[in-house]
C-alpha positions in Angstrom: 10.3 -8.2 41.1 9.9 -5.6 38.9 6.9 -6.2 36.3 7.5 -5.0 32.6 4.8 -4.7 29.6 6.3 -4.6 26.2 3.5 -3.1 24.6 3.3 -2.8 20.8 0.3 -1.0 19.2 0.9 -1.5 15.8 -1.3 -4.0 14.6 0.0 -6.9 12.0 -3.2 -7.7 9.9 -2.1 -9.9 8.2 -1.4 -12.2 11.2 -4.4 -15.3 12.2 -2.7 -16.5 14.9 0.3 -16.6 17.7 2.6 -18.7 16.0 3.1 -16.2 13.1 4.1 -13.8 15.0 6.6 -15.8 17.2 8.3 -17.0 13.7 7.9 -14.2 11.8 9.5 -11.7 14.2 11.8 -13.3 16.6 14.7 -11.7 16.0 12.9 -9.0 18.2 11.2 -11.2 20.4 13.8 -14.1 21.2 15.4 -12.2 24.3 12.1 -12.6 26.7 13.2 -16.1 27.8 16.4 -15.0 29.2 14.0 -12.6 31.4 12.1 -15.3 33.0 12.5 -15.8 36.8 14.5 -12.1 36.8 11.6 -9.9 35.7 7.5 -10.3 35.6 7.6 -10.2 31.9 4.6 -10.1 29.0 3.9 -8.9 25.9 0.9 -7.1 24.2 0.8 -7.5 21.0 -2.2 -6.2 18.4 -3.3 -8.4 15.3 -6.6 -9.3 13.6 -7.1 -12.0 16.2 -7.3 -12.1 20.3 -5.6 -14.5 22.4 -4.0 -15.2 25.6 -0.7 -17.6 24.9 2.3 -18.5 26.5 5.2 -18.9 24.1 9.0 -20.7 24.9 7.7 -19.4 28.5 6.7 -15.8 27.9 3.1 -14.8 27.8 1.7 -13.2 25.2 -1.7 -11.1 25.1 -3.0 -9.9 21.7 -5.7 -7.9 21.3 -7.7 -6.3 17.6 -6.1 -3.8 16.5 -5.4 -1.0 13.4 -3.0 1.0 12.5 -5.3 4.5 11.9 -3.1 6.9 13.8 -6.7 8.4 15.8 -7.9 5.0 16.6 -7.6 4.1 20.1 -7.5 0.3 21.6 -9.6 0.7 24.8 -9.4 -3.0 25.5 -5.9 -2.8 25.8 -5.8 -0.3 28.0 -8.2 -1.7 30.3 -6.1 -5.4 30.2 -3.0 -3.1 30.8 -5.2 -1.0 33.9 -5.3 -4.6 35.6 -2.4 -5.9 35.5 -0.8 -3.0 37.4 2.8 -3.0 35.7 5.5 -1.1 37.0 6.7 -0.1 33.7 5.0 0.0 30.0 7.5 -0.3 27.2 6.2 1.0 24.1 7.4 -0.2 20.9 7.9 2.5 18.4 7.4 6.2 18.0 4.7 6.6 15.8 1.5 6.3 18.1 1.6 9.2 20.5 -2.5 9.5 21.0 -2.0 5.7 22.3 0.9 7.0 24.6 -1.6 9.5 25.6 -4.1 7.4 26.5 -2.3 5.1 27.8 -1.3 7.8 30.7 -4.5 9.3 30.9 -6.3 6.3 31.4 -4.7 4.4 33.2 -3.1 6.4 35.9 0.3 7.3 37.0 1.2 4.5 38.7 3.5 3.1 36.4 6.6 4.5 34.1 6.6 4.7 30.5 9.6 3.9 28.4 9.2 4.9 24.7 11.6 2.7 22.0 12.6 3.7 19.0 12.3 1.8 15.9 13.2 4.2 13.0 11.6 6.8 12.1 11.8 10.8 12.1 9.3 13.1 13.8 6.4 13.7 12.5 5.3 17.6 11.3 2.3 19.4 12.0 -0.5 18.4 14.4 0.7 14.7 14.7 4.2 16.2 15.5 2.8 18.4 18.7 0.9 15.5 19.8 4.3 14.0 19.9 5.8 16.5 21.9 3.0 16.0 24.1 2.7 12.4 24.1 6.4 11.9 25.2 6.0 14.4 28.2 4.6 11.9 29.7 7.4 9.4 28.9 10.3 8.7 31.5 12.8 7.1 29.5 13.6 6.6 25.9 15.4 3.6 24.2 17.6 4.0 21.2 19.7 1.4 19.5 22.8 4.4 20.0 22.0 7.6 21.4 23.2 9.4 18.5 19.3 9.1 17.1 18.0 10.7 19.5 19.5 14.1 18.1 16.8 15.1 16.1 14.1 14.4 18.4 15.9 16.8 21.3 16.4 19.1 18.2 12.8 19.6 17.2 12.0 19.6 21.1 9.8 16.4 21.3 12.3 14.9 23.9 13.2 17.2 26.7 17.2 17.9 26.3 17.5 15.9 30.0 15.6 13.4 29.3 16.8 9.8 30.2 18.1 8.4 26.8 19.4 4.8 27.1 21.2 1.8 24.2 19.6 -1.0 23.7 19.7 -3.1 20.3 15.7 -3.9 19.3 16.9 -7.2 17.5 19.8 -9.9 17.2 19.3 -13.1 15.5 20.2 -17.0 15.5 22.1 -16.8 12.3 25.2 -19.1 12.9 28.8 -18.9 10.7 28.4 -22.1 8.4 31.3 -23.5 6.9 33.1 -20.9 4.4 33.8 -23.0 1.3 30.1 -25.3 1.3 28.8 -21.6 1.8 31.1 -20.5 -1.6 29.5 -23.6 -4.0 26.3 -22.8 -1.9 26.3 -19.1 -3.7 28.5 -20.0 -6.1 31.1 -17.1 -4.7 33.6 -16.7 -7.2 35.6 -13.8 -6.7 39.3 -13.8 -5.0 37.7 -11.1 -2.7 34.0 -11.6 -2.5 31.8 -8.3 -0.9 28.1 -8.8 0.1 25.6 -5.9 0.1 22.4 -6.7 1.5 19.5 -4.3 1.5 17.2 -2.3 -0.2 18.1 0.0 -3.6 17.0 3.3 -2.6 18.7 6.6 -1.8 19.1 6.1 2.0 21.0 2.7 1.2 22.8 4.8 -1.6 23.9 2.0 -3.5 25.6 4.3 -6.2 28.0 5.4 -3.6 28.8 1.6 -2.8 28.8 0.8 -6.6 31.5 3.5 -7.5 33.8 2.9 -4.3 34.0 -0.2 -5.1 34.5 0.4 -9.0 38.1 2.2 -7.8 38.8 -0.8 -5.5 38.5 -3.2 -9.2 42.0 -0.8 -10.3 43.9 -2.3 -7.8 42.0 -5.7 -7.6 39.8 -6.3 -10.7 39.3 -9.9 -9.4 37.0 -9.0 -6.7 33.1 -9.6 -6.7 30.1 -7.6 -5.3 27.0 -9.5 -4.9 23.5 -7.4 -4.3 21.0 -9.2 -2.6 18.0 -6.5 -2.6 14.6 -6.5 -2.0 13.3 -3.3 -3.8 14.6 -2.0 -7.1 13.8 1.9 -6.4 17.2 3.0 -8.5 17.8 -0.2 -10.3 17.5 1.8 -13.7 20.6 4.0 -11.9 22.2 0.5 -10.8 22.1 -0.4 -14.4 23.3 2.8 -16.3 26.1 3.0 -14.1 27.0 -0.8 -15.5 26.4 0.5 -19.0 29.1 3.0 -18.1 31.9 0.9 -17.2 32.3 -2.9 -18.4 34.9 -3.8 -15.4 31.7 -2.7 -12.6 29.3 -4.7 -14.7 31.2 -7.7 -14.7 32.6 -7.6 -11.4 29.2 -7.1 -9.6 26.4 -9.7 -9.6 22.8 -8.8 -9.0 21.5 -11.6 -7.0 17.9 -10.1 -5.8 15.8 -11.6 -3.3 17.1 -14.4 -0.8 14.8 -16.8 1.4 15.9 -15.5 4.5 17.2 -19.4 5.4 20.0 -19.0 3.0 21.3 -15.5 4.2 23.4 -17.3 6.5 25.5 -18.9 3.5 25.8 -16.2 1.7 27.3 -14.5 4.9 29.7 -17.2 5.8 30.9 -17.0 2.3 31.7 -13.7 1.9 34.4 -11.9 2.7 33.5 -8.3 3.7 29.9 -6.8 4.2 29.5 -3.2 2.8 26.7 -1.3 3.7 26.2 2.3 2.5 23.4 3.4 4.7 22.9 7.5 5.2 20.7 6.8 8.8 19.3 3.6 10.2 17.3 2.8 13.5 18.8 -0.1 13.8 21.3 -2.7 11.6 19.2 -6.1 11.2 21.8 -7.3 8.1 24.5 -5.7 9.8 24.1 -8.1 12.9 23.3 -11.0 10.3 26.3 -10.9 8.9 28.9 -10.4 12.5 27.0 -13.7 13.4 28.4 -15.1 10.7 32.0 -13.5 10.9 31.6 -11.5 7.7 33.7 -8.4 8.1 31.5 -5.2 8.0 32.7 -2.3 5.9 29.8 0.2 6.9 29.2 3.9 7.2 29.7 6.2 10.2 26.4 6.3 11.5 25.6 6.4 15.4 23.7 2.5 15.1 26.4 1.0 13.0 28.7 2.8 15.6 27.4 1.0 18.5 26.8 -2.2 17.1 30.4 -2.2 15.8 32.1 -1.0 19.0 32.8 2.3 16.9 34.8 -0.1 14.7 36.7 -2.1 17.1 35.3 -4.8 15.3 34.9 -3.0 11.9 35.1 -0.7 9.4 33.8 2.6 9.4 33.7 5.5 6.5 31.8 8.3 6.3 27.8 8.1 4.2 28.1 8.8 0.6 31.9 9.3 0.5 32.5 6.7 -2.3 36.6 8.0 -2.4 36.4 7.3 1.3 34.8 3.4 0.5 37.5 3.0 -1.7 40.3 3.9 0.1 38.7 1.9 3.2 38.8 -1.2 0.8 42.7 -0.6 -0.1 43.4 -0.8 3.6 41.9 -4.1 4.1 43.2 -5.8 0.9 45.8 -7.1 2.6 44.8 -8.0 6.5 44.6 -10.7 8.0 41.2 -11.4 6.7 40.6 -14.7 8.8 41.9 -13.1 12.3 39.2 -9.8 11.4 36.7 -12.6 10.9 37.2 -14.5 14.1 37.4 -11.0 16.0 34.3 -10.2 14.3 32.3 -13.2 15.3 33.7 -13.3 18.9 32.3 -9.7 19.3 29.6 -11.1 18.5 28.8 -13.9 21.0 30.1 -11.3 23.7 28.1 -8.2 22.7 25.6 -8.6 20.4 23.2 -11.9 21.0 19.6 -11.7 22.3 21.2 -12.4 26.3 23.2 -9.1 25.8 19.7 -7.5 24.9 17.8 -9.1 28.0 20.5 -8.3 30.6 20.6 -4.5 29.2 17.0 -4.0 29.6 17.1 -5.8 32.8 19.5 -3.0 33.7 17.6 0.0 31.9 14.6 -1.2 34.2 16.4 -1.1 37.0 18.1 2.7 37.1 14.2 3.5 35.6 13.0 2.2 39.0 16.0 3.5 41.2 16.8 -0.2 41.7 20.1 -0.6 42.9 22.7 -3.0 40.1 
């Protein structure tokens, strides 16, 4: 049986005890039990607390940690010496005098799978101890290979190096009910869209904001609803309102959501738009398939794999606001409840925290020259 440490160095502070953790982040963590009795299987994890727990049958090591990039965890390592694991996944790009360490101390007995969470490469020194730090890596994880372009670019992953897919989260979000989810939210519109996300460039809201403007010509009974958790261009949000009384009256900024009631707001909407230039992953994006909300998202290599390359979506290219537009024309008259139910079934089949489990079982494997 193979034996696998998913080893994260960054270090939540802000976290006393197991629990937290389990709760806070398990749409990241809620594949393990569909490894037990197929893999030996553990996690490290680094807080302000130590323990030793098992969790919904998964153990779980955590160890002090901080998040200084020079600091090195020498307990860690020596916990991670014992237990002899055939492979170490490490969590996240952003650590690579760990990943050093971890190799140096520890030995060559085991591989090293590096998975990415984001991110771009660092410059200067800390971007050569990248380079050097990966070297010693023998497979890297992407949520679609398309990120790794940049990395092979600047040289910090070898141009043959073993790239593999593999979503870092899913979540338990369920479809509820579409018209309890409408007086939930109090959804008005004949069409209702649902942007979830942060306002800032990389989300490009604008771009979202006047795509959908043009769609109000043809269909000024629509709604857009902004559920956002940071207001970096709200002042551009707002002037572009000032500029055109349809927009501001067909668009209502909700803000922030307890994450409890996401799934309503999913259910009841119609269409999810997204307007993201780059992404390490899609966490809304898979909220809102779960729910069978129709995603209207840009042409980036994560929303490509998690879409099927829009077998079961929409797909137009970042910051192309004509493109939106004209994307929304085309599904103003579909079958909006088939696209829905195709939508959610891709879902169940592709997307759910067992599809993640039995893809890194496989990854594993072809790491280990394990036969399938």
């Amino acid at each position: 049986m193979i034996k696998l440490v998913d080893l994260t160095y960054y270090a939540h502070r802000n976290y006393t005890h197991a629990a937290q953790v389990k709760e806070n982040h398990s749409p990241a963590l809620a594949f393990a039990p569909y490894l037990i009795n197929k893999i030996d299987f553990c996690f490290i994890k680094h807080a302000a607390f130590e323990d030793h727990v098992v969790m919904d049958g998964v153990p779980y090591h955590f160890f002090k940690g901080h998040n200084r990039f020079w600091s090195v965890t020498l307990k860690t390592h020596q916990y991670i010496k014992k237990l002899k694991p055939d492979i170490v996944l490490v969590q996240g790009f952003i650590f690579p005098l760990q990943v050093i360490f971890l190799r140096l101390f520890c030995g060559a007995g085991f591989k090293i799978m590096i998975q990415h969470h984001g991110g771009l490469p660092f410059a200067g020194i800390k971007g050569w101890l990248q380079k050097i730090a990966y070297s010693f890596a023998d497979a890297f994880i992407f949520t679609a290979a398309g990120n790794a372009g940049i990395w092979k670019k600047r040289n910090i992953i070898g141009q043959d190096a073993p790239v593999f897919e593999l979503l870092e989260a899913s979540t338990h979000f369920k479809q509820q009910d579409k018209q309890i989810g409408k007086t939930r939210t109090q959804m008005t519109g004949e069409t209702n869209i649902l942007w979830v996300g942060r306002l800032n460039p990389n989300k490009d809201p604008i771009a979202v904001l006047l795509g959908f403007m043009q769609y109000l010509k043809i269909k000024p009974s629509a709604k857009l609803y902004m559920i956002y958790q940071s207001e970096d261009m709200i002042n551009e949000v707002m002037a572009l309102f000032a500029s055109s009384k349809l927009l501001a009256n067909a668009v209502v900024m909700v803000g922030r959501v307890d994450n409890h009631e996401l799934s309503y707001w999913y259910s009841a909407a119609d269409f999810y738009v997204s307007g993201s230039h780059k992404e390490g992953s899609g966490y809304a994006l898979l909220e809102a398939m779960a729910c069978g909300c129709i995603p209207l998202v840009t042409n980036i290599p994560p929303y490509q794999k998690i879409t099927g390359n829009g077998s079961c979506g929409f797909l137009y290219p970042p910051g192309d606001a004509n493109a939106l537009a004209r994307l929304l024309y085309t599904v103003n008259n579909s079958d909006q409840k088939k696209l829905s139910e195709d939508v959610l079934s891709y879902f169940q089949q592709n997307l759910t925290f067992k599809n993640i489990a039995d893809d890194l079982m496989d990854i594993c494997k072809r790491v280990m020259g394990v036969s399938i």
